[in-house]
N, C-alpha and C positions, 0 to 999 in steps of 0.2 A: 560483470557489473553486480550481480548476486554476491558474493564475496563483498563487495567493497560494501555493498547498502547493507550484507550482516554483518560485517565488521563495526559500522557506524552503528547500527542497533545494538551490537552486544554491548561493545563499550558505554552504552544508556542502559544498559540492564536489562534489557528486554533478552528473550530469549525465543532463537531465531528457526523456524521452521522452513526449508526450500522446496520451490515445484519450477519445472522445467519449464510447463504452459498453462495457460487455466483451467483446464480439464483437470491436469495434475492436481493444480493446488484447491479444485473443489473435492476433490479425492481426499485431500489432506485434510479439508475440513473435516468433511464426514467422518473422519477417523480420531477427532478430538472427544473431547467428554463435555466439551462447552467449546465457546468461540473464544478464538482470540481477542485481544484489545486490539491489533493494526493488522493490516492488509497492507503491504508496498507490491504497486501493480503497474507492469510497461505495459503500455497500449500494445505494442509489438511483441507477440509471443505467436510461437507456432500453435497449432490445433484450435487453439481459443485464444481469442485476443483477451486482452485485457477490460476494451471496454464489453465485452460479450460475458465476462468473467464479473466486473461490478453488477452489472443487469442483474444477472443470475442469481449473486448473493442476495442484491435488494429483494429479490421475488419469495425467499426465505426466511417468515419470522423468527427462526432461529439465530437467522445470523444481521438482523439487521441492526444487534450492537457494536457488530466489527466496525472499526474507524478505517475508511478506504484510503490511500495516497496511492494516484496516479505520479509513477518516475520513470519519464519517458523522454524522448530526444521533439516528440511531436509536441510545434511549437505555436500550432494556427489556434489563431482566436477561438473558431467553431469547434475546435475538436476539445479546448480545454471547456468550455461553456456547454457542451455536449458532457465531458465525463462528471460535470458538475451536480449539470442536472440528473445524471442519470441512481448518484449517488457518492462519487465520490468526495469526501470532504475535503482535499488538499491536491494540489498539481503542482509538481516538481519537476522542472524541466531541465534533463540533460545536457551540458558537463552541469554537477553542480559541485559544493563544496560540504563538506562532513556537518562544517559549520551554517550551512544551508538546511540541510538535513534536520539539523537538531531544532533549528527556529522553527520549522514550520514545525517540527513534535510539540514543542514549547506552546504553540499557540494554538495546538488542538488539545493540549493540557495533559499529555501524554508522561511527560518529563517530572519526574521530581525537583521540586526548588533544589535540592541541593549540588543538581550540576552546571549552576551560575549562565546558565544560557539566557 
């Protein structure tokens, strides 16, 4: 599923950095020179979930410019209304479509107009 959500991101121009579980990927932050513009996070990862992994960023005025999107299979009310409020700006629930993907970029203002989405 990593492959597929950076394949959908490269082809938007963004340029795709991978971590295995959220331990990983706050490793990965720590290791930039600034933060990213997005975060794509499944609630379901080993060591550190995802919503344990949003928490965590929000608690960092470093990184509270990262734009979060939960892309997960979990699909209850509470749990998306939970990653929402916790921070994350977008929830994208698994199967989705590339074409799914790109809207909700679209509408957190991520996307350049110029790729008609």
């Amino acid at each position: 599923m990593r492959r597929i959500v950076g394949r959908i991101l490269e082809g938007a121009g963004f340029e795709v950095l991978e971590a295995g579980d959220g331990q990983e990927a706050l490793g990965v932050l720590e290791g930039l020179d600034g933060p990213p513009e997005l975060a794509c996070v499944d609630w379901n990862m080993p060591v550190m979930d995802g919503f344990t992994f949003i928490t965590e960023v929000r608690r960092r005025s470093e990184w509270r410019s990262i734009t979060l999107m939960m892309v997960t299979t979990e699909s209850e009310m509470d749990q998306i209304v939970r990653a929402l409020a916790a921070g994350a700006h977008e929830y994208l629930i698994k199967p989705f479509t590339g074409e799914a993907m790109l809207e909700k970029l679209d509408l957190l203002g991520l996307l350049p107009t110029s790729t008609g989405v």
